[in-house]
NUKEZA-63238 format. One line per 8 residues: number of its first residue (from 1); their letters; for each residue x negated, y, z of C-alpha. Coordinates in pm, 1 decimal. Last residue first. Layout:
N
NUM) a) X,Y,Z  ...
***
This chain:
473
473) xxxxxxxx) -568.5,-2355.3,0.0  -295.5,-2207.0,228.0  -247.3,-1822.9,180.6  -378.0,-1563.6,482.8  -195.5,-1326.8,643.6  -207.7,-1561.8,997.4  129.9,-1462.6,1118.1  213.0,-1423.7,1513.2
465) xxxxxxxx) 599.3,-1407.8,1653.2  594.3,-1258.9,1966.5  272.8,-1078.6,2013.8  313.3,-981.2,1625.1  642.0,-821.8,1681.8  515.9,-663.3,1991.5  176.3,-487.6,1785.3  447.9,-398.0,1499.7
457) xxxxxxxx) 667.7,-221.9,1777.1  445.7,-13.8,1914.1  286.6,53.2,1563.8  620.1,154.6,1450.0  606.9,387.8,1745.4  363.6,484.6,1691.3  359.0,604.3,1372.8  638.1,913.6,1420.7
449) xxxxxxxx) 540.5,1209.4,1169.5  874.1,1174.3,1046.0  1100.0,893.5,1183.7  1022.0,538.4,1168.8  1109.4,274.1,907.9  1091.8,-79.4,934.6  1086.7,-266.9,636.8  1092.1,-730.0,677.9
441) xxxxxxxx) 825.8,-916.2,451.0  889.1,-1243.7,306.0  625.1,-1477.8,276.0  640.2,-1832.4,46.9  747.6,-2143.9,271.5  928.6,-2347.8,-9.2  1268.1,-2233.6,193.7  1135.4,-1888.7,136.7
433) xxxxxxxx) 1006.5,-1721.5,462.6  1001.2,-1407.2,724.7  840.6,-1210.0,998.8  549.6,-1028.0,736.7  602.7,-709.6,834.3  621.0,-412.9,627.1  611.1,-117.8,749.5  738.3,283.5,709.9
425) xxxxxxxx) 597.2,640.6,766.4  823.8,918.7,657.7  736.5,1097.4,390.5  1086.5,1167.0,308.8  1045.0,1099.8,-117.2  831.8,845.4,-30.1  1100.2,684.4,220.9  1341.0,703.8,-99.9
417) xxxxxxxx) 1049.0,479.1,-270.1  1142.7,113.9,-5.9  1473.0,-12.4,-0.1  1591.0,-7.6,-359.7  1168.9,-25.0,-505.0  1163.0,-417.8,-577.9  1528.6,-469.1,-693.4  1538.5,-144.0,-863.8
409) xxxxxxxx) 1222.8,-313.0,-1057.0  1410.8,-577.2,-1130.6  1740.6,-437.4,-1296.0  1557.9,-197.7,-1469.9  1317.6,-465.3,-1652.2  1415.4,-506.1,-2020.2  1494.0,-90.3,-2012.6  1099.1,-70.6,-1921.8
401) xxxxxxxx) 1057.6,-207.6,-2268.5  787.4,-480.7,-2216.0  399.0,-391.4,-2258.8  398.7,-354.6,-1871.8  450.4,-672.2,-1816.5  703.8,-736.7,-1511.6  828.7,-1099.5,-1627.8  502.8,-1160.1,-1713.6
393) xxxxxxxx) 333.2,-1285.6,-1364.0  629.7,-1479.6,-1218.1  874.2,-1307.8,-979.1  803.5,-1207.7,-580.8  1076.3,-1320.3,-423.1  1351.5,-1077.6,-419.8  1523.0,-802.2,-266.1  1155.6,-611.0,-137.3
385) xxxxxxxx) 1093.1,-502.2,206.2  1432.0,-611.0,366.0  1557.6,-339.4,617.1  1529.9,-188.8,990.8  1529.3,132.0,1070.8  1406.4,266.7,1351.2  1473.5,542.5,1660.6  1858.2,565.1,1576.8
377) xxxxxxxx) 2108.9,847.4,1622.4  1894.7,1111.0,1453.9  1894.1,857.7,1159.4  2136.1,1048.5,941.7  2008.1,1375.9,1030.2  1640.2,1298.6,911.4  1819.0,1102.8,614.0  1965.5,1449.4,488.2
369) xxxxxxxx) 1688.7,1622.0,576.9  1435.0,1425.1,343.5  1727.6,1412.9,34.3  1672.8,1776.0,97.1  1311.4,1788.8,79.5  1374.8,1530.5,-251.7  1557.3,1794.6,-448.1  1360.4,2126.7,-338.1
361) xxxxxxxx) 1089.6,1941.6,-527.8  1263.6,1807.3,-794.9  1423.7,2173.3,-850.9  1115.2,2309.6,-910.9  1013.4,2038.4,-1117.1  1338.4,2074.6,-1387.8  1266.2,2491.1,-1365.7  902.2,2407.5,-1436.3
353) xxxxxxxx) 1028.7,2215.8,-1758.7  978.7,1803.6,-1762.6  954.7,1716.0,-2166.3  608.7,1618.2,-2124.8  700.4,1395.2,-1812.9  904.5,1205.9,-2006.1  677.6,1103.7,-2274.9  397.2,1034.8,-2042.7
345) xxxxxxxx) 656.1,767.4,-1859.6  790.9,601.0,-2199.9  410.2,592.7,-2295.6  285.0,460.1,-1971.6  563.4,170.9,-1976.3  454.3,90.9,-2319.2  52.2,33.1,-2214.7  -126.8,361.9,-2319.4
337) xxxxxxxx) -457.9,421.3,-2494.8  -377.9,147.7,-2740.0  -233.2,368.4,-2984.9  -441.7,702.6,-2947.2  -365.7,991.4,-2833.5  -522.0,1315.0,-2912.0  -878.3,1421.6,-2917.4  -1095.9,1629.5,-2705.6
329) xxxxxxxx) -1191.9,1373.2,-2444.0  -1170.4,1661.6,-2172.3  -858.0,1732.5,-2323.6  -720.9,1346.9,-2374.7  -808.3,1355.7,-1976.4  -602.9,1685.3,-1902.0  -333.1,1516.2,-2105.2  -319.7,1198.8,-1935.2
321) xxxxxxxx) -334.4,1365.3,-1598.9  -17.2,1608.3,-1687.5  114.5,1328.5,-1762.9  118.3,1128.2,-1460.8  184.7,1435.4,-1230.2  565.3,1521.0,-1496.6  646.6,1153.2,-1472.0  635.8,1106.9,-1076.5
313) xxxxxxxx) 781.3,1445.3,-995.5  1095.5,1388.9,-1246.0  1113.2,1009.0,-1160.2  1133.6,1132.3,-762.6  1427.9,1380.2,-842.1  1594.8,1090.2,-1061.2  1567.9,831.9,-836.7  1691.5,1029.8,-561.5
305) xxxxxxxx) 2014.8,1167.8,-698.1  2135.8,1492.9,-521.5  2286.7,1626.6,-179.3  2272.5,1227.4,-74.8  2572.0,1070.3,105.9  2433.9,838.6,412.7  2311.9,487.8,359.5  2507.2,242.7,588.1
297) xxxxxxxx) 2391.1,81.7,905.8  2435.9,-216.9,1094.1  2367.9,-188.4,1470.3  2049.1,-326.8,1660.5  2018.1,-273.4,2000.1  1655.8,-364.1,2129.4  1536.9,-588.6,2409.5  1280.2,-874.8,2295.0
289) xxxxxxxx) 1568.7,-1091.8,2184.0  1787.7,-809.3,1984.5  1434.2,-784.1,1775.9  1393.4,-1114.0,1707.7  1794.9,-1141.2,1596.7  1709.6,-868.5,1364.2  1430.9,-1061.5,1222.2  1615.3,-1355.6,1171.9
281) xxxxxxxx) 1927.2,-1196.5,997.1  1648.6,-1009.1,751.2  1508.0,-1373.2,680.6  1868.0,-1456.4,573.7  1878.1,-1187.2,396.7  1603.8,-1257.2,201.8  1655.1,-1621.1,118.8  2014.6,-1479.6,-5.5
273) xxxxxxxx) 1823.4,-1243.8,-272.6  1974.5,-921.0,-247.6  2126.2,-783.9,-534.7  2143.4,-444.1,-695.0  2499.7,-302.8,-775.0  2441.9,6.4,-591.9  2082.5,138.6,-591.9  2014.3,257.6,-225.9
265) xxxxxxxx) 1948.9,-153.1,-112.7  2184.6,-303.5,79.2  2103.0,-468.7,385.5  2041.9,-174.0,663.7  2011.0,-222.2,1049.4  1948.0,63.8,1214.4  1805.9,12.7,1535.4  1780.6,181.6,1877.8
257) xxxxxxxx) 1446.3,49.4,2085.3  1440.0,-51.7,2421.7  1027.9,-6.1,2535.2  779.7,4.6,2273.5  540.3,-131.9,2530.0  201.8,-76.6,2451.7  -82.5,-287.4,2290.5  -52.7,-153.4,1970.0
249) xxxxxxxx) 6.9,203.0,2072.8  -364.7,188.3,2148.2  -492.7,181.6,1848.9  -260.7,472.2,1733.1  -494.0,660.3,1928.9  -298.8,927.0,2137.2  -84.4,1253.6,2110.8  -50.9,1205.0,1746.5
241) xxxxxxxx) -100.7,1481.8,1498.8  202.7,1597.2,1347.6  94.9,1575.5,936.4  -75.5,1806.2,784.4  -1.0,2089.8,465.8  -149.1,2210.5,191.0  -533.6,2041.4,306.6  -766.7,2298.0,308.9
233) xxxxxxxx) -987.2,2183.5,550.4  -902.8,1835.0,596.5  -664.1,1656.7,851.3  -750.2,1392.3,1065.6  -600.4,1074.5,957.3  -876.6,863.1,836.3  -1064.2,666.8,1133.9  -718.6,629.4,1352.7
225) xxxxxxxx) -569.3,504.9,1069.2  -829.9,225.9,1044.8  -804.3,157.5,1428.8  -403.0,133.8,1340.6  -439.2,-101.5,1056.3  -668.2,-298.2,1205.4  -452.9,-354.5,1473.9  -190.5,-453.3,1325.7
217) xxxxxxxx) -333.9,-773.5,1169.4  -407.9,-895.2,833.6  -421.3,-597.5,691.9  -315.2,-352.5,406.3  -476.6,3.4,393.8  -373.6,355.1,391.2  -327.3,603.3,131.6  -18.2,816.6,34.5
209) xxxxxxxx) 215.2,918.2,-299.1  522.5,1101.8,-273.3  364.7,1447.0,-151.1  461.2,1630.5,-526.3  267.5,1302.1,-668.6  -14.9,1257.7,-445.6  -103.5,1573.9,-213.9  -402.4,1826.2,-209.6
201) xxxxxxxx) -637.7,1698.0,-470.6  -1029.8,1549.9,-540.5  -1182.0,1679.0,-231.5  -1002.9,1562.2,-40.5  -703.5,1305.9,-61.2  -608.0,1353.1,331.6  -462.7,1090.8,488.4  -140.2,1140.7,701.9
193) xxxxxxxx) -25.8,1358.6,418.9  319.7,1209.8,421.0  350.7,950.7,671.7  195.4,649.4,685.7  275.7,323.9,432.4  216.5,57.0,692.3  141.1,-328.1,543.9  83.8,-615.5,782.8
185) xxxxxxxx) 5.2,-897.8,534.2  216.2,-1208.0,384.4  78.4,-1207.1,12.3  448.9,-1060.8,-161.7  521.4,-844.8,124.1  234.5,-683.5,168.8  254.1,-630.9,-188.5  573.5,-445.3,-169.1
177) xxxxxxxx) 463.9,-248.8,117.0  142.5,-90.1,-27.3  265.9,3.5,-342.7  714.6,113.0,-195.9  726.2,431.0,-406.0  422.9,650.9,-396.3  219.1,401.7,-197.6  -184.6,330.5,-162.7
169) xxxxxxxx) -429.6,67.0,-41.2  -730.1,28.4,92.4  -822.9,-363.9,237.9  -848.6,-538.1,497.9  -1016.5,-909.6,624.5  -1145.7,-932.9,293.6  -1210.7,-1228.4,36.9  -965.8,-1440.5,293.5
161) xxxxxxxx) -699.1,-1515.2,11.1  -428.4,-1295.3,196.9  -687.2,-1015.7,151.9  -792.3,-987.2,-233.1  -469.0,-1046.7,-301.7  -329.8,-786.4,-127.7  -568.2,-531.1,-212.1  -558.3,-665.9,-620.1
153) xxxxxxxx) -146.8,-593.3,-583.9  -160.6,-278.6,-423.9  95.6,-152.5,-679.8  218.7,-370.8,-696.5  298.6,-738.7,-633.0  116.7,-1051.1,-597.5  334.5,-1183.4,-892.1  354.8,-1526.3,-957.1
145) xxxxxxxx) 214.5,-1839.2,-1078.8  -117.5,-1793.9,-857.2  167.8,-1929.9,-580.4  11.8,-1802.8,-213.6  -266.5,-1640.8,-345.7  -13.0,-1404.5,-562.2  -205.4,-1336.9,-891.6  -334.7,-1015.0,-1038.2
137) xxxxxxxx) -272.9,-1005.4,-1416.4  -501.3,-827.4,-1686.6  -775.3,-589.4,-1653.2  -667.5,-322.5,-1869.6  -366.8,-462.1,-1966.8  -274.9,-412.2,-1627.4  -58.8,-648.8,-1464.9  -31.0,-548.4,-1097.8
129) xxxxxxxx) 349.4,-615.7,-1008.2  529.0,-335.1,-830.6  461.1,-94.0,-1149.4  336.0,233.2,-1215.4  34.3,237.3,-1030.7  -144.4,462.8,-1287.4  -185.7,142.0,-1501.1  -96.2,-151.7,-1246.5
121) xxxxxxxx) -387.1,-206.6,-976.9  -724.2,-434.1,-934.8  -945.6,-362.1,-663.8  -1322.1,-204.1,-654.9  -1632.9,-312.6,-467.4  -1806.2,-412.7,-162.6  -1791.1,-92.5,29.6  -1979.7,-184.1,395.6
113) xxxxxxxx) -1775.4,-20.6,687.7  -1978.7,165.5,943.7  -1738.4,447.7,1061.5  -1907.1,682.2,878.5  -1871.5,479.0,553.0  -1518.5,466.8,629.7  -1494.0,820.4,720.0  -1691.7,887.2,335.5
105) xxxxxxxx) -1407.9,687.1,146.2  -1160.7,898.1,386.4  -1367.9,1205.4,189.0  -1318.8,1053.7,-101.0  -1659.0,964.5,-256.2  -1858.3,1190.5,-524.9  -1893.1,1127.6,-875.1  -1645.5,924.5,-978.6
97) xxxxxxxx) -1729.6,701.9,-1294.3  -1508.5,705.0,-1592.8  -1557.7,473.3,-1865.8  -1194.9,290.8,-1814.7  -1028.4,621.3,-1814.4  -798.0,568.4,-2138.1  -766.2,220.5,-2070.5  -555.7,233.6,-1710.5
89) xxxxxxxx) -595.9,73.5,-1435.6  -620.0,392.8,-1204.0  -1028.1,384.1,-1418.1  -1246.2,518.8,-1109.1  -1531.4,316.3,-1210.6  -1837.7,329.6,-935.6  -2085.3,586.3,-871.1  -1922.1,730.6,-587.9
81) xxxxxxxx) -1650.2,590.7,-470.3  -1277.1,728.7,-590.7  -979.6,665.1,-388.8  -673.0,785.8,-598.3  -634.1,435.6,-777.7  -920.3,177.0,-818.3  -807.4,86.6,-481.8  -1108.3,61.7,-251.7
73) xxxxxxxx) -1272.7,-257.5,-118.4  -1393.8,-289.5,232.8  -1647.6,-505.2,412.4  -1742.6,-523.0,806.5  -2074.9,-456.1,915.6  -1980.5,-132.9,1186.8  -1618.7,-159.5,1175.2  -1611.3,87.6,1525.2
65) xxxxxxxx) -1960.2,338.6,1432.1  -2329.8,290.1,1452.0  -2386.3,393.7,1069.8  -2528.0,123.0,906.5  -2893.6,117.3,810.4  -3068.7,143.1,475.1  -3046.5,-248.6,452.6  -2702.3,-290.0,488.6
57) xxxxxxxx) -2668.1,-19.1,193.0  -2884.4,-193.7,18.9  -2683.4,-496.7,15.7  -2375.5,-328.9,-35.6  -2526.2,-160.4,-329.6  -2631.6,-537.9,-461.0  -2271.3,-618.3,-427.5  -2105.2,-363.2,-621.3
49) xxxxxxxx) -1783.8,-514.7,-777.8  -1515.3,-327.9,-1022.8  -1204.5,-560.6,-1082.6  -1172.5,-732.6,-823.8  -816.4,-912.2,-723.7  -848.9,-1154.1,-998.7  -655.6,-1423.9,-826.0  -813.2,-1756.0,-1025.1
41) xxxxxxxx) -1177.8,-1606.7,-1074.8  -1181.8,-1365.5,-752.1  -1162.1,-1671.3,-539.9  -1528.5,-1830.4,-558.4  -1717.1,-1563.5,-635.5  -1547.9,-1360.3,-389.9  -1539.6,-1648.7,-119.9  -1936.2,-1625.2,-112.4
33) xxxxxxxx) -1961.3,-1282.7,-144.5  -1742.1,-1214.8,217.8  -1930.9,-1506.0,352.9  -2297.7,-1339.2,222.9  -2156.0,-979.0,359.2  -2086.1,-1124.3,711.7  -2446.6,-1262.7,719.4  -2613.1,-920.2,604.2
25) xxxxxxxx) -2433.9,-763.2,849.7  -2591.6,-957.5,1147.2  -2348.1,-1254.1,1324.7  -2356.3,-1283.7,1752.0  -2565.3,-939.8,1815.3  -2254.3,-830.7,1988.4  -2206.5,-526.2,1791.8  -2159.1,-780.9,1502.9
17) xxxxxxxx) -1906.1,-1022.7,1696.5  -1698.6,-736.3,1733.7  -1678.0,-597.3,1399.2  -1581.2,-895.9,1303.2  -1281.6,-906.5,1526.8  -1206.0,-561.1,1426.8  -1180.2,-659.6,1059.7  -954.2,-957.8,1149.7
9) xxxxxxxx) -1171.1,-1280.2,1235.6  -1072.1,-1643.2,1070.4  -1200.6,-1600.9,740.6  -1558.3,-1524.5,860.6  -1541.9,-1840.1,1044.5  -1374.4,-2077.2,739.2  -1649.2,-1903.1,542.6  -1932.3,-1987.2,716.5
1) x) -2170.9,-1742.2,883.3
***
């Protein structure tokens, strides 16, 4: 299989020409190498790769299930594989190996999927531009100058450059949609524990944080839903089960839609970029052409601050890791342990009281029915991803006083982490471009427990307007 071919099929297309006797395993996992070793160098998307286990793992025998063939990379955040690196980009864990997989880790392998490695991400995915010192920077595929955003950025990468035709990803404040929207993929941050994190925890960051996947197409990241989403024994809580595949919601009619539209971010004072409002303006006139009402919006009044309920849950999970890990080292911390962003984090979340987390918690449910009411009156909402292009790799560096960077990072996270504080599922779409043709990505947000109908309308969005996801080389 050449690489141009193998570049040119989604996961399920693959997948497809594999059942059909038309390409063996081995074949798709030679292409998949190939552009690897010839990629990886200049984007460094991989940072953990296991290509003779893939081999043997063809050569054991596949399970006989949907992505039978096709290769996958994990995060090297919250998805652990066993016997390779689980390090969440971040020195301190860089010689820890996971013993057991995920269990959606395990569905995949179930499902047939071929694990080909490990991807690169921001230390503990702090950041919306993957820079680790650990591993250094990931680079946008579509400008290697820039950033290919975070904290998904090695997924991204690794995708819009053809390495993978999909990839795992996760979000606790905008990770899989802000690099989505930096590489030009289809990425869906589901709802809050959509996808169970057994057996390792119960929820990500006080439910923040979820896993899914960033694609080239939309339906690969519905069949892949469909493969991870059933709850787990034991799971704290689940999320409404769907009354159908979400594969199939792809190719249904979303029928007249009510939309929100929404152009300033939740962080007053932060500025849009005008290339991304005008891409916004495009994409609401798409969706007034195929049949919806779209009405401008304004954010509701919030019973408390959400940044500072979601930085209390954030900082108080992160540390509480980095302390159980300097336990189980049995020594304190050291000075190159932590970038400077980790340190400012750590420190606050040491000085986070169970009274100060309580409240957190109870903080962000009601920011979650606050929004629920506001958008009873609208089926969607409809927003920029991110509020700027994607910058250039070092203005985010994590060895930078966050207080350098507030400004940008509110411009990367203002439409996106309140929906992590919901849990309601949200997308981003890659419908829009930069005058020197770099992606845009366009938020839509659904209600709780309420995929498919973003998936509805991703599958007509991509009828009518199609995007390739990958770079130009």
């Amino acid at each position: 299989m050449k690489s141009d071919e193998y570049m040119s099929y989604d996961a399920t297309g693959l997948a497809e020409l594999i059942a059909a006797n038309e390409v063996t395993p081995d074949e798709v996992l030679d292409a998949a190498l190939s552009i690897i070793d010839e990629r990886n160098p200049e984007v460094n998307a991989f940072v953990t790769r296991c290509d003779d286990e893939a081999r043997n793992t063809i050569a054991a025998g596949l399970a006989d299930g949907p992505l039978r063939g096709v290769p996958y990379a994990f995060k090297d955040l919250n998805a652990h594989v066993a016997g390779l690196p689980n390090t969440n980009g971040c020195r301190l864990f860089a010689d820890v190996v996971s013993p057991v997989d995920s269990e959606f880790v395990a569905r995949l392998r179930r499902a047939g999927m071929v694990v080909v490695g490990k991807t690169n991400t921001p230390s503990f995915g702090t950041s919306p531009s993957t820079e680790p010192v650990l591993f250094g920077p990931t680079r946008n595929p579509w400008d290697t100058t820039r950033s290919a955003g975070g904290s998904s950025g090695g997924a991204a990468a690794a995708v819009a450059s053809g390495m993978l035709p999909a990839a795992h990803a996760t979000d606790g404040g905008g990770s899989i949609r802000i690099p989505a929207s930096a590489c030009g993929l289809f990425g869906l941050k589901p709802t809050r524990n959509r996808v169970t994190l057994s057996p390792y925890a119960g929820e990500g960051w006080g439910g923040m944080s979820v896993g899914h996947a960033v694609t080239r197409s939309v339906r690969d990241s519905a069949l892949l839903l469909d493969l991870t989403s059933a709850p787990c024994p034991g799971d704290p809580t689940y999320a409404p089960r769907p009354e159908r595949p979400y594969l199939e919601e792809v190719t249904t009619d979303p029928g007249k839609l009510r939309i929100g539209l929404l152009d300033r971010p939740i962080s007053e004072g932060t500025e849009v970029d005008p290339e991304v409002l005008a891409a916004l303006a495009d994409a609401a006139r798409l969706c007034e052409q195929l049949g919806h009402d779209v009405t401008p919006v304004k954010w509701p009044e919030f019973p408390v601050k959400p940044q500072a309920a979601m930085s209390v849950l954030t900082s108080a999970n992160i540390a509480a890791s980095i302390d159980d890990r300097l336990a189980q080292l049995g020594r304190a911390e050291q000075d190159d342990d932590l970038d400077l962003w980790m340190r400012s984090i750590v420190g606050q979340g040491r000085n986070v009281s169970g009274n100060d987390y309580v409240h957190a918690i109870s903080g962000i449910h009601a920011i979650g029915r606050a929004i629920a009411n506001w958008m009873s009156s609208f089926d969607v909402l409809l927003s920029p991803t991110i509020a700027i292009l994607p910058p250039a790799i070092g203005v985010l560096d994590p060895m930078k006083p966050v207080q350098e960077v507030v400004g940008i990072l509110a411009q990367h996270t203002g439409f996106l982490a309140i929906f992590n504080a919901t849990g309601q599922p949200a997308m981003s779409v890659p419908l829009g471009s930069s005058a020197d043709g770099r992606p845009i990505g366009i938020q839509f947000v659904g209600q709780f427990g309420d995929e498919s109908t973003l998936f509805r309308l991703a599958g007509q969005l991509e009828r009518a307007q199609p995007w390739t996801g990958l770079a130009p080389r």
